[in-house]
N, C-alpha and C positions, 0 to 999 in steps of 0.2 A: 537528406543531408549526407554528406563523404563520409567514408570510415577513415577516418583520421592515422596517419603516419604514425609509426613508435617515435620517439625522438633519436633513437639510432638511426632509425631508415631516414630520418630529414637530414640527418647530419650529414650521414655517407653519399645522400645523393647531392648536396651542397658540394662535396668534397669531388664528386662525379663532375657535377656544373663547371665547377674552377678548374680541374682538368682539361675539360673540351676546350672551353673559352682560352686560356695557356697554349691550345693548338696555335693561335691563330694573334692572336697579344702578346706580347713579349713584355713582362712585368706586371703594374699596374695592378697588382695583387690589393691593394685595399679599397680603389675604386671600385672591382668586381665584388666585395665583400659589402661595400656600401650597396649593391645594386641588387643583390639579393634580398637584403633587409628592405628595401626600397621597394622591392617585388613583394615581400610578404605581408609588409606594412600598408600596401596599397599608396605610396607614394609618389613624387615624382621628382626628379633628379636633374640636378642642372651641374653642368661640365666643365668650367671655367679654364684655358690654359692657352700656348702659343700654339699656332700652327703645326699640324706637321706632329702630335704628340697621339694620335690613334684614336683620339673622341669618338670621332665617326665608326673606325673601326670596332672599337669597342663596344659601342650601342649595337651595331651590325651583329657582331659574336654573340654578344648575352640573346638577342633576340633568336637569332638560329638555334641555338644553342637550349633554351629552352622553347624550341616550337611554337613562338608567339609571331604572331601574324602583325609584318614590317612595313610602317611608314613612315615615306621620307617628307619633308617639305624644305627647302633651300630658301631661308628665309634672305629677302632681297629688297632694297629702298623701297622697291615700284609693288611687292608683293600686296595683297588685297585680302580682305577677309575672306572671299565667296574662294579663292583661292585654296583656302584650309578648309573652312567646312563644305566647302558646294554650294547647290543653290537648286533651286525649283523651274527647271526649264519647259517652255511652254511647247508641245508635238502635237504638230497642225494635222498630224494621221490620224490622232485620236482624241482632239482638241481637247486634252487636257495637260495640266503641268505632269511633270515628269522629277522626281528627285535625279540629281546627278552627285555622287556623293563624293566629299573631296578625300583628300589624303588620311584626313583625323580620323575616317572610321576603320581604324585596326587596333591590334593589341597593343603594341609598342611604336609609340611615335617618336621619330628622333628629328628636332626641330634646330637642324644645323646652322650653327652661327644667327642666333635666336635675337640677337642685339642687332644686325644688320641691316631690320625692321623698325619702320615708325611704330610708337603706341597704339597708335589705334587698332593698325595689324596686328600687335603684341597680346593687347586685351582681348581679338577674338577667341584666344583658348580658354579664358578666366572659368568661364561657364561650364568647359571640359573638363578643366582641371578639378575643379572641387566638384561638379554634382554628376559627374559621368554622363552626361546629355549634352547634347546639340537641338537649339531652338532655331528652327528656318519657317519663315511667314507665318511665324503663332506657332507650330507645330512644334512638340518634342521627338529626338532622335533618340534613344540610348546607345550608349555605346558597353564596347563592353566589359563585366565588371574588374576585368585586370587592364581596364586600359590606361598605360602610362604614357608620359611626356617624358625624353632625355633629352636635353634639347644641349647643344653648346654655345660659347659663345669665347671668343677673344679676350683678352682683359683691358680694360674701360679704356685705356692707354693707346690703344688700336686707333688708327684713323677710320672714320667713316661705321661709327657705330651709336649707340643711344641705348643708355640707363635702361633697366627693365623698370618697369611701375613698380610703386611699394605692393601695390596688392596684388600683383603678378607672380614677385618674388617671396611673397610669405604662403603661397601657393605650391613651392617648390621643399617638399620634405628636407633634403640634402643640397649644399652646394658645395662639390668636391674639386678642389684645385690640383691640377692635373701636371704635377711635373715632368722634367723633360727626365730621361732614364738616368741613369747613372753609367759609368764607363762597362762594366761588362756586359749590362742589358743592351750598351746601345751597340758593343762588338757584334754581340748575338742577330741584334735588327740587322746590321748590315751583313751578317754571315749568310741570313734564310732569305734575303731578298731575292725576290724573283722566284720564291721556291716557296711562299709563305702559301699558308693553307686561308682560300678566300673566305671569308663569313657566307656565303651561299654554299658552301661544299662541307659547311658542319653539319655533322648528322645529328638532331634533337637528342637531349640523353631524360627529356622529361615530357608525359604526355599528358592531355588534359585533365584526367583523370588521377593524376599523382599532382597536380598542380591543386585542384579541389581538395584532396585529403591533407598535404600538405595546409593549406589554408585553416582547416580542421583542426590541427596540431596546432597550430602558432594561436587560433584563437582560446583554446586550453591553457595559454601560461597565465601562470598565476603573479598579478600584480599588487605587490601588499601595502598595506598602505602607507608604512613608513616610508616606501619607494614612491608611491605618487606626493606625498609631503615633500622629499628630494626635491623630486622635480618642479611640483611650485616655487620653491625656494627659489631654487635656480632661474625661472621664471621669472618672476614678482625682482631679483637681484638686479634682473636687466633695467628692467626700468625703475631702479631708486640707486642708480651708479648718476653721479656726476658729471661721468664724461662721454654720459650719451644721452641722448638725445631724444631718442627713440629706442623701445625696448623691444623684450616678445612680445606677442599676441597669446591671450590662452591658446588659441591653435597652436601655438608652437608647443605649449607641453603637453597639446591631446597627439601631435603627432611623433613627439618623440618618445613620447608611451605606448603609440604603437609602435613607434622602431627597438624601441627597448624588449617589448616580448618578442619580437620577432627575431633578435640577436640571441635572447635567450637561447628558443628554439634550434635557429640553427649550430647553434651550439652545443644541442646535445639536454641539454636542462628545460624542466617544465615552472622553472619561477626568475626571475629576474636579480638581479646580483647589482647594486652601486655602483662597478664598474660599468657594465651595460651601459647604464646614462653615462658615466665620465665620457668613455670612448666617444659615444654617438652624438653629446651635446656639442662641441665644436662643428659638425658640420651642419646639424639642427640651426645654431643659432649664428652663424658666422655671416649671414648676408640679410638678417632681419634687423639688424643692429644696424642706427644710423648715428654715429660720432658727433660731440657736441662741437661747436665750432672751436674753441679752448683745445678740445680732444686733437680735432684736425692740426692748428696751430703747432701743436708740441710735437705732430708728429706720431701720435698713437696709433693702433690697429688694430680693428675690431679682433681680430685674432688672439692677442696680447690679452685684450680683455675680456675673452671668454675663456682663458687659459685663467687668470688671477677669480674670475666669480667662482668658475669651477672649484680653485685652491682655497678658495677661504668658505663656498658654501659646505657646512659641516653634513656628511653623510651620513646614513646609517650603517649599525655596524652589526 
């Protein structure tokens, strides 16, 4: 086992990470802070916004950036499952199959414009997603154990796209909506263009071996129990609201229990704070929520009402 991080050293290299990544991103400061927690959490992260706002690039940065080994896939109508995982090809030189392995086996996958795709294609990752393997003709692949999905996608509004499946997207730790910058961030884009520093030209500021200890550290915080009762609360609140539908899934509060020590961590503390959950539950629960029809009618948004369960579920103090 790693010899685990101080929580200063997790902090200051977090603060290291956000630095490089800022080479190369202009803003976008709490997405990268999501993607950390999402890296230590072992989760995986989906990028919701309009064209044109750095998704890509920014999956590109964190990945350089902490030394994890990059895969792309350009999700497309005609895309195919053998497409993503590979497939078992038959070689007549040594009449046997032969694996051909697809894009899915690296560290960090960025599954660009992830809605683009029919479902059937969509559901190839499901299996990646939660048990870190790939099954091809009977066989299991593993992949590896930090391997994430970032995947992006347009907002549903887009012509020429399709809903992610319910249980695709409760598969997804985070769902982070990616604003366009603001007036001096966007000055700044259009100042260093053409001069911007590529995601291939960042030099890692993290190496495997500080990745494992790190790992080490974050599984050390301490989760107390008044903070896992929070969190059922919060849970169980989703699904006895009226004006949904559908609520969390326990996975949602086993995952935002681990986003929650993992915020800890990089934060410097070895136990978990109320706030931790406040912060992280909107992006935890904002796209596991499916509105009652009434909800839809009036006009509501799941947003709205993870914002009001959060205010009225009583935390500890």
């Amino acid at each position: 086992m790693s010899q685990a991080l101080s929580l200063s050293a997790l902090s200051d290299l977090a603060g290291a990470i956000r630095e490089r990544i800022a080479q190369a991103v202009v803003g976008q400061v709490d997405a990268v802070d999501h993607l950390l927690v999402a890296l230590f959490a072992r989760g995986h992260v989906l990028l919701e916004g309009p064209p044109g706002t750095a998704k890509t690039l920014l999956a590109q940065s964190f990945a350089a950036t902490l030394g994890l080994q990059f895969g792309r896939i350009q999700f497309t109508p005609d895309l195919m499952p053998g497409d993503i995982l590979g497939s078992n090809l038959f070689n007549f030189q040594t009449s046997q199959f032969t694996l051909t392995r697809g894009p899915i086996f690296c560290d960090l996958l960025l599954g660009d414009e992830i809605n683009r795709t029919p479902p059937k294609t969509q559901a190839a990752l499901l299996e990646a997603m939660q048990e870190r393997r790939v099954t091809l003709d009977g066989t299991a692949h593993r992949l590896p154990d930090h391997f994430m999905v970032v995947a992006t996608q347009n907002p549903i509004e887009s012509q020429g796209v399709y809903p992610l499946p319910e249980a695709q997207l409760d598969r997804f730790l985070f769902k982070l909506t990616i604003p366009y910058p603001d007036a001096q961030e966007e000055a700044r884009i259009i100042a260093r263009y053409g001069a911007q520093m590529p995601a291939a030209d960042i030099v890692p500021v993290l190496s495997a071996d500080q990745l494992a200890a790190a790992d080490a550290t974050v599984a050390g915080i301490t989760l107390a129990q008044p903070l896992v009762d929070y969190i059922v609360r919060l849970i169980r609140a989703t699904r006895e609201s009226a004006d949904l539908s559908c609520g969390a899934s326990p996975r949602a509060g086993v995952l935002l229990a681990h986003a929650a020590r993992a915020r800890a961590a990089l934060g410097g503390r070895d136990y978990v704070l109320p706030d931790d959950v406040k912060a992280l539950a909107p992006a935890v629960l904002r796209h596991r929520l499916l509105l009652s029809p009434a909800a839809e009618i009036e006009g509501r948004q799941a947003e709205g009402l993870v914002a009001e369960i959060i205010a009225r579920t009583e935390a500890p103090r």
